[in-house]
C-alpha positions in Angstrom: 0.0 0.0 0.0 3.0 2.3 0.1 3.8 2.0 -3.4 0.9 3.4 -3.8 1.0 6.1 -1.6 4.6 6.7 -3.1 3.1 6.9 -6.9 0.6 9.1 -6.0 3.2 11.2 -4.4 5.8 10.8 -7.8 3.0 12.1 -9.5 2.0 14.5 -7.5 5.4 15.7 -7.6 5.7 15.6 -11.8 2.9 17.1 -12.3 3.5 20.1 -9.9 7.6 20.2 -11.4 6.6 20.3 -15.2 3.8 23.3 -14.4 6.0 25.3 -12.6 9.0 24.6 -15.6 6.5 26.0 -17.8 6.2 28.7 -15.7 9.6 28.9 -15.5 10.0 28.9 -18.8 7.4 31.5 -19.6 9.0 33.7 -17.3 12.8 33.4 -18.7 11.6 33.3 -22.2 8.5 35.9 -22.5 8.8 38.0 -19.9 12.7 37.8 -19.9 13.2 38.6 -23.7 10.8 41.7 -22.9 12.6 42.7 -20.1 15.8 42.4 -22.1 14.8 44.4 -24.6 13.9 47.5 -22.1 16.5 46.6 -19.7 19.8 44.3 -21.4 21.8 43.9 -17.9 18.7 42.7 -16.1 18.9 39.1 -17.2 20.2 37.8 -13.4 17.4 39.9 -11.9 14.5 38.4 -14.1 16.3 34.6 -13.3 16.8 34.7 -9.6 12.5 36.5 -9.5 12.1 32.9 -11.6 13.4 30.8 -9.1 12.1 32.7 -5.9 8.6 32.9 -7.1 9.2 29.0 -8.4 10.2 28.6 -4.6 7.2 29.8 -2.7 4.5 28.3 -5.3 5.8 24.7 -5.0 4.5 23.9 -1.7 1.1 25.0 -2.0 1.1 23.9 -5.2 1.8 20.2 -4.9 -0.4 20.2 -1.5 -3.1 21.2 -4.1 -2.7 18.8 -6.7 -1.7 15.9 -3.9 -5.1 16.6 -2.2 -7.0 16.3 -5.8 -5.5 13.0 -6.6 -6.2 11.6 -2.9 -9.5 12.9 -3.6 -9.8 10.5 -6.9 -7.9 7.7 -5.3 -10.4 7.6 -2.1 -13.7 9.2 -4.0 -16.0 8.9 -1.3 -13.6 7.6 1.6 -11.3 11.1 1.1 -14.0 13.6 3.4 -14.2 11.2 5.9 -10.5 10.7 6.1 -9.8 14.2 6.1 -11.8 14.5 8.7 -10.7 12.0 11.2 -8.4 14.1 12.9 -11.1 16.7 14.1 -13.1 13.7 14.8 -10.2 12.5 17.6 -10.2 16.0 18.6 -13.6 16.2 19.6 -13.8 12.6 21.3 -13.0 13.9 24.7 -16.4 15.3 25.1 -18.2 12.5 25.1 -18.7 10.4 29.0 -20.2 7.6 27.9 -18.4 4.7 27.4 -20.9 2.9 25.2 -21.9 6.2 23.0 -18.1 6.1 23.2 -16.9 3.1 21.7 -19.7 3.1 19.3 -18.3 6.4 17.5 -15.4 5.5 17.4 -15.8 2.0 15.8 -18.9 3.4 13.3 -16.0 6.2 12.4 -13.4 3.6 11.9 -15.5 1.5 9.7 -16.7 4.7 7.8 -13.2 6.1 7.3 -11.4 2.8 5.9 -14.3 1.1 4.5 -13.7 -1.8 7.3 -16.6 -4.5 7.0 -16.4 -5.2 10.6 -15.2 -3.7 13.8 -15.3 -4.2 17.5 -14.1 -2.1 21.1 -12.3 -3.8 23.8 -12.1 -1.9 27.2 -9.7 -2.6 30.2 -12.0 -3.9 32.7 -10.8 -2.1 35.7 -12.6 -4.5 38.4 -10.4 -7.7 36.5 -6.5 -7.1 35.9 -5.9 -8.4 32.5 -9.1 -8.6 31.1 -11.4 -6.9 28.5 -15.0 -6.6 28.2 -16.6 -5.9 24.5 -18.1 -2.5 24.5 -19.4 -2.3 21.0 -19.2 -4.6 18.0 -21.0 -4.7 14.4 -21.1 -8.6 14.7 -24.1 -9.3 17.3 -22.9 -12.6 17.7 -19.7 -11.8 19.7 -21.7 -10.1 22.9 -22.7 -14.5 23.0 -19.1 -15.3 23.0 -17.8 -14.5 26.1 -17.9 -11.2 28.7 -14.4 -10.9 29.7 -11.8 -12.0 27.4 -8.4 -12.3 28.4 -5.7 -11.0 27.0 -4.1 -14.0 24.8 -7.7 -14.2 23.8 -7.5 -11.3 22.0 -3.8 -11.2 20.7 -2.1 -13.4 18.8 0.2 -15.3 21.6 1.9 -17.9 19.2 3.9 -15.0 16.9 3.8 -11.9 19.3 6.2 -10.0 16.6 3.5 -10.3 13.8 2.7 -6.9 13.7 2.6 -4.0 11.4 5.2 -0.5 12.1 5.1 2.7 11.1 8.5 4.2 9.5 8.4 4.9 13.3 9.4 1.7 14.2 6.4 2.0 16.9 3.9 -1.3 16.9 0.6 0.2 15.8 -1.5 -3.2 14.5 -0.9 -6.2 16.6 -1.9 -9.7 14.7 -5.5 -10.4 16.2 -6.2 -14.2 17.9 -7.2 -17.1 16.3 -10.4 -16.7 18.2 -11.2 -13.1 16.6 -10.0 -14.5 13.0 -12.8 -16.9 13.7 -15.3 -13.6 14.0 -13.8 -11.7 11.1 -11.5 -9.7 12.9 -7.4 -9.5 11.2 -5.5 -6.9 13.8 -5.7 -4.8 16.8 -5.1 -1.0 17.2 -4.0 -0.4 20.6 -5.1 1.9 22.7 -2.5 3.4 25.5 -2.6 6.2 27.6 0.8 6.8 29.6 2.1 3.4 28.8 -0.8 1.3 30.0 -3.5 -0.2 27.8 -6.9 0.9 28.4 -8.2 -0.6 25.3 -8.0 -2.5 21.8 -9.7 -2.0 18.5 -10.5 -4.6 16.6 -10.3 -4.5 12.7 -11.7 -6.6 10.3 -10.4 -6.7 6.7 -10.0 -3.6 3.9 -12.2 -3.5 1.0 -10.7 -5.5 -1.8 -8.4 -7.2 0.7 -6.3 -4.3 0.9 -3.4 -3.8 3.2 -2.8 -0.7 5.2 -0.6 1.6 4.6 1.8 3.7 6.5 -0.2 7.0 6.1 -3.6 4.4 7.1 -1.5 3.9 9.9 -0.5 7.2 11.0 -4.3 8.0 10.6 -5.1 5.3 12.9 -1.9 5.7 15.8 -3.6 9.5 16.1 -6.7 8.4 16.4 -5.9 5.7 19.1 -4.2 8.5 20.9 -7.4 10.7 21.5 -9.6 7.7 21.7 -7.2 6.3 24.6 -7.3 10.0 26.3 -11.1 9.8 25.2 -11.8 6.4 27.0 -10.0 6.9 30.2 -12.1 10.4 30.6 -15.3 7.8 30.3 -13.7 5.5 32.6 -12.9 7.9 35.0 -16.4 9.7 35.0 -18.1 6.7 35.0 -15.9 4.8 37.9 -16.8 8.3 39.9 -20.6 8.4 38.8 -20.9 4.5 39.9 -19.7 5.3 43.4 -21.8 8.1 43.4 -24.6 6.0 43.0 -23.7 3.4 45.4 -23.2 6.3 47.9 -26.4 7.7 47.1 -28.2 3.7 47.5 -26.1 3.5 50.9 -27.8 6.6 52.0 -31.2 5.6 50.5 -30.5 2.2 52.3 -29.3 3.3 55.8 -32.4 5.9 55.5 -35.3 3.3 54.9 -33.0 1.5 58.2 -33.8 4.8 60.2 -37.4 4.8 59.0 -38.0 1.5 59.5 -37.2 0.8 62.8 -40.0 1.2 65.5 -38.1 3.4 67.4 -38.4 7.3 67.5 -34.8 9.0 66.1 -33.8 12.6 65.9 -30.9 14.6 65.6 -29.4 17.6 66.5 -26.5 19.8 66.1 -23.9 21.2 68.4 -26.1 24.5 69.2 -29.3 22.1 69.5 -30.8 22.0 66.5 -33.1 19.4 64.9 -31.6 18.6 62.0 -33.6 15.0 61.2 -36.0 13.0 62.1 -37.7 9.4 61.4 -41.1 8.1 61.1 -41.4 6.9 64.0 -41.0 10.6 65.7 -43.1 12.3 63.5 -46.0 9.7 65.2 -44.7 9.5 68.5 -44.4 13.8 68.6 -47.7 14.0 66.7 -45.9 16.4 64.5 -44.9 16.4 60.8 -41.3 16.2 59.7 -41.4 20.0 58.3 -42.9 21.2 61.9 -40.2 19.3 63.6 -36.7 20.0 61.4 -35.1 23.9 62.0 -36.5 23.7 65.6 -34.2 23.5 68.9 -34.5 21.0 71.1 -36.3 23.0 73.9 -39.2 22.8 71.4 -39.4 19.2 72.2 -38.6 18.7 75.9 -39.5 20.9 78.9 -36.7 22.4 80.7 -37.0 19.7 83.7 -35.7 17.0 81.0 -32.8 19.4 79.1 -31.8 20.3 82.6 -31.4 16.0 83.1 -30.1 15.6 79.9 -27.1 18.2 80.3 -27.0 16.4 83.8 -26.2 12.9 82.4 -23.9 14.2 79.8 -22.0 15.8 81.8 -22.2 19.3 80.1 -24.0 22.8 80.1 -23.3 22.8 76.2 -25.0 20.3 73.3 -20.9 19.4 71.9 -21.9 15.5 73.4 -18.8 13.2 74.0 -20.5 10.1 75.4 -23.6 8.7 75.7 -25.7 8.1 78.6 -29.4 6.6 79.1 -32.8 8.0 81.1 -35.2 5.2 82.1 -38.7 5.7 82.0 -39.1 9.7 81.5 -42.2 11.3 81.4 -42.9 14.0 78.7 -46.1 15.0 76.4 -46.3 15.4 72.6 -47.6 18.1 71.0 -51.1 16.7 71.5 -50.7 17.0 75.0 -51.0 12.7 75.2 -49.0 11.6 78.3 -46.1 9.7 77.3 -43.4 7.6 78.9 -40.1 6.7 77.4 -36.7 5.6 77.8 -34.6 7.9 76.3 -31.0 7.0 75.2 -28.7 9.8 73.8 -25.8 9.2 71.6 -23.1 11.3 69.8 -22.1 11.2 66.5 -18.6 10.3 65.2 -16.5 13.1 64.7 -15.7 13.7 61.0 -13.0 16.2 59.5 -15.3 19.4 59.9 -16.1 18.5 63.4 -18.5 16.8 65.7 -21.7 17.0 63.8 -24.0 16.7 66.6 -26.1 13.9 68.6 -29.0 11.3 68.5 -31.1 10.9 70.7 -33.4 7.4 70.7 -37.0 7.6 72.0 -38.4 3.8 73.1 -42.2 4.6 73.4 -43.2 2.3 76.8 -46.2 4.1 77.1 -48.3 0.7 76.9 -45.7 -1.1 78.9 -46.1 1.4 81.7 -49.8 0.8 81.6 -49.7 -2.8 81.6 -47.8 -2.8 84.3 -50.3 -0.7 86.3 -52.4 -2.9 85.2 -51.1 -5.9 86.3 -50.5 -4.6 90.0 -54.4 -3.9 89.6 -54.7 -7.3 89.0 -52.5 -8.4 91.9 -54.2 -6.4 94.2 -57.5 -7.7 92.8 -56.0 -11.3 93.6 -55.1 -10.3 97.2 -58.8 -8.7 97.8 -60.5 -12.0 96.6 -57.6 -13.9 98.5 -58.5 -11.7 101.9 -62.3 -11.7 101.2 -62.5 -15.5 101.0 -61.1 -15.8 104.2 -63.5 -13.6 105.8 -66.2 -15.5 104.2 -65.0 -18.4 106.1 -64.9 -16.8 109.0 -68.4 -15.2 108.8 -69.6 -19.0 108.0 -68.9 -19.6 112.0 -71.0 -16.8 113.3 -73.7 -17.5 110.8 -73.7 -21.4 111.6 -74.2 -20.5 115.5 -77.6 -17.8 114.6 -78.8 -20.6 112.0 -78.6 -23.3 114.7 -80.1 -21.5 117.7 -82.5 -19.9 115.6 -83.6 -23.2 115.0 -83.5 -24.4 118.3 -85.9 -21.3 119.2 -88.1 -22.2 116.7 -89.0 -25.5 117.8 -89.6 -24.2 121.6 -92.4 -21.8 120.3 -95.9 -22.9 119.9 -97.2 -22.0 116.0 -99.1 -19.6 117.3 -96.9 -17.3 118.7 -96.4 -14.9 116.4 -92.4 -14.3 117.2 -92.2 -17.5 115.1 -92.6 -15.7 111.7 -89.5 -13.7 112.6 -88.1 -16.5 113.5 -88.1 -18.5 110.1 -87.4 -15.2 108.3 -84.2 -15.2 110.0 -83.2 -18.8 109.2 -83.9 -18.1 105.9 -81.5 -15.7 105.5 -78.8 -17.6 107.3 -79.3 -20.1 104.9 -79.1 -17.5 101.8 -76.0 -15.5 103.5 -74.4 -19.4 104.2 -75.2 -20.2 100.4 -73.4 -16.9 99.2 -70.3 -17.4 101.2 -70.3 -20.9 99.9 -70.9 -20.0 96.7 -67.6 -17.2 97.1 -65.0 -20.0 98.4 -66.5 -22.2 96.3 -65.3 -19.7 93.8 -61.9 -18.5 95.2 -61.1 -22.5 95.9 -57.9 -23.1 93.7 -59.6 -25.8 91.7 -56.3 -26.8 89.1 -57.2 -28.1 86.2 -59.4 -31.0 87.5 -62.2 -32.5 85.3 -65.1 -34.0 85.8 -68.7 -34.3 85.1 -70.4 -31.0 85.6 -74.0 -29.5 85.1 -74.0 -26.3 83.1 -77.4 -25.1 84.4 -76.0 -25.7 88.1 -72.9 -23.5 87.2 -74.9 -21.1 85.8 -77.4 -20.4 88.6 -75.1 -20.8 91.3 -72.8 -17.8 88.9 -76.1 -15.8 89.6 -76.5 -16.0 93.3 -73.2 -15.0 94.0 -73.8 -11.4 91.9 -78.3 -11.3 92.8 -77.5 -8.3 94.9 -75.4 -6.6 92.3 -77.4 -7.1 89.5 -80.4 -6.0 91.7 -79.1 -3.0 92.7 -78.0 -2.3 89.1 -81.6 -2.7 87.7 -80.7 -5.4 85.7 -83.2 -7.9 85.0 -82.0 -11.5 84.8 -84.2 -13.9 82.1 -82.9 -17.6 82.2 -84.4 -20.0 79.9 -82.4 -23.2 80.8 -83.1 -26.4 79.0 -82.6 -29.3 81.9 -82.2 -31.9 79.3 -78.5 -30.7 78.9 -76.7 -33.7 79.1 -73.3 -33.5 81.5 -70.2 -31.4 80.6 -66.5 -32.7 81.1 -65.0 -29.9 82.5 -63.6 -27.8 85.4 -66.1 -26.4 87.8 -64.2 -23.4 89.1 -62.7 -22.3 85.7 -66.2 -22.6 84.3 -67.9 -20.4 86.3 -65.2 -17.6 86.5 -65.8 -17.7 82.9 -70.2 -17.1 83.9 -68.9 -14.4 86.6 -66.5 -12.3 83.9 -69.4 -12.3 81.2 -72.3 -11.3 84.0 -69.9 -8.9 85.2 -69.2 -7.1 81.7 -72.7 -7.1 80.7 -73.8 -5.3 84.2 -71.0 -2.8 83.6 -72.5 -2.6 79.9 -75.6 -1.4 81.1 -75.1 1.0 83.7 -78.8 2.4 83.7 -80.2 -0.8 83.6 -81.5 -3.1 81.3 -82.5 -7.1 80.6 -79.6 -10.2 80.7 -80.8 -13.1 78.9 -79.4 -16.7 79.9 -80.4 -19.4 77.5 -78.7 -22.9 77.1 -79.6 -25.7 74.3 -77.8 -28.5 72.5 -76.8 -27.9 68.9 -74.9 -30.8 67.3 -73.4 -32.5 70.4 -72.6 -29.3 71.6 -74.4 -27.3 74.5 -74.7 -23.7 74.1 -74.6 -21.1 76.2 -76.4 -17.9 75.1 -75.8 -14.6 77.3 -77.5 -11.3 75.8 -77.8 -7.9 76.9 -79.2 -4.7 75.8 -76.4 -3.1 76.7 -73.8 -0.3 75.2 -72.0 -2.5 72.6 -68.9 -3.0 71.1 -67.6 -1.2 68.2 -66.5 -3.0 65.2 -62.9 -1.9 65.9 -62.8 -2.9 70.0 -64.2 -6.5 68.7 -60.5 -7.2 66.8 -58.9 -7.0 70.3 -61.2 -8.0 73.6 -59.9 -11.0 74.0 -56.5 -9.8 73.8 -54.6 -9.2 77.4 -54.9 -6.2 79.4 -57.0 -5.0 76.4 -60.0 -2.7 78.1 -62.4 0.2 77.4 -62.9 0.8 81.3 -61.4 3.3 83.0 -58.7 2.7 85.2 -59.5 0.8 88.1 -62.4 -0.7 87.2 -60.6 -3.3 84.7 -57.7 -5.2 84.3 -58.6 -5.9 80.4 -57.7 -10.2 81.7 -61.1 -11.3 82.2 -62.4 -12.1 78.4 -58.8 -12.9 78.0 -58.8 -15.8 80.8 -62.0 -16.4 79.9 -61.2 -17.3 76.1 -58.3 -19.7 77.6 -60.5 -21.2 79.6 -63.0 -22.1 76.8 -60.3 -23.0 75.1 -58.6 -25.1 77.1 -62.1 -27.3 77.6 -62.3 -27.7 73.7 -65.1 -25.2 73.0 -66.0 -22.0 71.5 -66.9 -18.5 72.5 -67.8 -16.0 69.8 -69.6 -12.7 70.0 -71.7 -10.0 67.8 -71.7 -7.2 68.9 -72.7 -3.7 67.6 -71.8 0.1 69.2 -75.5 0.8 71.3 -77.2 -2.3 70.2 -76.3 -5.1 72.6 -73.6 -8.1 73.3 -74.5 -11.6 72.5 -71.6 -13.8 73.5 -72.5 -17.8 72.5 -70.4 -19.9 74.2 -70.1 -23.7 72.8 -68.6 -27.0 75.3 -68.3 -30.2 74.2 -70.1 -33.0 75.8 -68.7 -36.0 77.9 -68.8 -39.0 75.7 -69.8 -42.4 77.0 
């Protein structure tokens, strides 16, 4: 391809050489004999104008007629060679590697008519290895990912390459591997020494060679295009671990956010600079409300002056951390809360301590359970203390029964003491059947089984709490079917489960009102029906009565245990309780107990 290059330039040469000889010529012979004529000592003068004016038009001159016969030796391939250069030039302003590596191969192919071209790139995560960028062959992104090295260059005749007049390797002989895909050398591409990439080149039109002046084109180009590529590399290596920086902070937010407990954070004068979720509920305050404010906008003074306390300074520059159990504050609501608060500086960084944390555990409920459950415990030492005193009001009672009776039978029937008398034994025997009925009751009965009688359980549940209902104008309705059959279960657990459900549905119906007892069998079943006309449940409450310490009363009248116990109970005996229930329309709890089978 250099013979060529050199003919083109020999003609380029002759052809400039015999114009400017004619010109030369016409000079010497037309101007000079005219000049001679005027002038006959100026013959030097008009020879050595020849020459200079000879001098200064070759240059241009054979540049001109050298570009028209490139020109008709390229035809369409000459603009787009000429052009290369400025191409290269502008390369550096295009980031993307892909966009990259695809201009630069579609240029390539453009400028030297190459049926087929592809862009290796160092892969900077794997020493030694390439991954394809761009090639015109859709079949080589199936070959491989990474190709090593020796997979690319020939590694059997390293010296098989092609030099510029240089003496500088430009084309390397490609691998047997690329022949396979079409592909005869490789343009390096270095920057500094180190290879940042290769260019793959398929074969010339008309299985042409390339030339030295091909090859010059090619070694600038793989200059700017190295320069070009490492730009991309660099801008895409710092966009990538802006990214990942931006999904670590996207990931350690959605942490902060998604943890149940309340996080916000100040600066060294005090100021609220974040917040999570979780605060936002717990201060009843939106994020915007809460961020720019200073912390004295959350806490009353009492708590700053215990916070500064614990950290051992008057100023918000926290050094360590330090923990407050228990601490009562309000939101912005006004709703009584109680947390344990935990506060914890930042890590320093190079511009300084950036401030603290401080961590909000909501035991608000915890706190009110645990009221709760000393309720209950008191509740359990009350019905401890009034059982005993039921058995020792059983003594007193036996003695009026028994000489009561003993009066009775010394009096004639017509003595009309008698009447009182009888009146008083019968309410010996109704006080003696209460207290019975109470240790019966308070009697830690295990979790014995045996044959039991529903309807028994039921009205004996009903004399214990006759004076309570009365005196709450509740009217009691039982419709008991005495052709239950027996139930196999635990007497005492049984009728605490009557007791709790009486008990609600008085407290349901504080003015008054009707409780309806019914019992039936239904599919080897019995069923236990209790109905009142009470105030209801709402649809929301229903999702969590039997859930402990769950209650609607107010504090000190209920432990929110007894529909839990009682569901345990039911439970435990292989029934079913269920309810229906609607806000001011009445409670119908069904409870369901197997039978004992013979």
């Amino acid at each position: 391809m250099d013979v060529e290059r050199i003919a083109r330039r020999s003609v380029a040469y002759f052809i400039v050489s015999s114009l400017l000889l004619a010109l030369y010529l016409l000079f010497v012979l037309v101007l000079g004999r005219a000049v001679q004529w005027i002038a006959p000592q100026a013959d030097f003068l008009i020879i050595s104008l020849s020459v200079l004016v000879i001098a200064l038009l070759f240059a241009p001159l054979r540049n001109a007629v050298q570009i028209r016969l490139d020109r008709f030796f390229y035809k369409d391939l000459f603009d787009d060679r000429a052009s290369l250069l400025d191409f290269a030039r502008k390369l550096s302003s295009e980031l993307n590697l892909e966009t990259l590596s695809h201009s630069i191969a579609e240029r390539v192919s453009k400028t030297f008519g190459i049926d087929r071209v592809g862009v290796f790139l160092a892969d900077p995560s794997n020493a030694g290895f390439f991954r394809l960028t761009y090639s015109q062959d859709p079949a080589m992104y199936t070959t491989a990912s990474l190709f090593r090295q020796e997979d690319l260059f020939n590694a059997e005749n390293p010296a098989d390459t092609i030099k510029t007049k240089s003496g500088t390797e430009d084309l390397k002989s490609a691998s047997t591997l690329l022949i396979r895909n079409g592909f005869l050398h490789l343009l390096e591409l270095k920057l500094h020494g180190r290879r940042v990439g290769v260019v793959a080149l398929g074969r010339l039109p008309g299985n042409r060679h390339f030339s030295t002046e091909d090859q010059e084109l090619l070694s600038t180009l793989a200059g700017y295009a190295a320069m070009a590529l490492e730009n991309a590399n660099l801008y895409r290596s710092v966009e990538t671990k802006a990214i990942e920086l931006e999904r670590l902070k996207a990931y350690t937010d959605n942490i902060i956010e998604s943890i149940n407990v309340a996080v916000i954070a100040f600066d060294v004068n005090g100021c609220i600079t974040s917040c999570n979720c979780a605060f936002e509920k717990l201060y009843a305050a939106t994020r915007q409300q809460i961020t720019g404010a200073g912390i004295e906008a959350i806490f009353p003074r009492d708590i700053l002056t215990s916070i500064q306390k614990i950290s051992g300074t008057d100023s918000w520059n926290i050094k360590s951390s330090a923990h407050m159990s228990k601490l009562y504050m309000e939101n912005k609501l006004g709703k009584r809360l109680f947390v344990n608060l935990s506060l914890i500086p930042l890590q320093e960084y190079a511009a300084g301590n950036p401030g603290f944390l401080i961590v909000l555990d909501n035991i608000t409920e915890k706190a009110e359970l645990e009221e709760q459950l000393l309720q209950a415990e008191k509740l359990s030492s009350i019905g401890l203390l009034a059982a005993g005193i039921a058995h020792e009001i059983n003594t007193p009672i036996a003695g009026i029964s028994s000489y009561t009776q003993m009066l009775l039978k010394d009096l004639p029937e017509s003595d009309r003491r008698k009447k009182v008398l009888e009146k008083i034994e019968n309410q010996t025997f109704r006080a003696a059947e209460i207290i019975n009925g109470l240790l019966n009751f308070s009697r830690l009965s295990g979790s014995q089984f045996r044959d039991l009688n529903i309807n028994q359980l039921i009205h004996e549940s009903l004399i214990l709490l006759k004076h309570q209902l009365q005196g709450n104008q509740i009217n009691v309705e039982s419709k008991l079917d005495p052709s239950l059959p027996m139930v196999y279960g635990n007497s005492g657990k049984l009728q605490q489960v009557f007791i709790n459900l009486f008990l609600n549905a008085r407290d349901a119906m504080p003015s008054g009102g009707n409780l309806k007892i019914e019992t039936a069998m239904n599919e080897s079943m019995v069923v236990i029906d209790i109905l009142d006309n009470g105030t209801g449940i709402s649809d929301e409450n229903q999702k969590r009565i039997f859930d402990p310490f769950f209650t609607t009363k107010t504090l000190g009248k209920g432990t929110g245990l007894g529909l839990s116990v009682s569901y345990g109970i039911i439970q435990e005996h292989g029934g079913r309780i269920l309810v229906d229930s609607h806000a001011g329309e009445g409670t119908h709890f069904k409870l369901k107990l197997p039978i004992r089978l013979q």
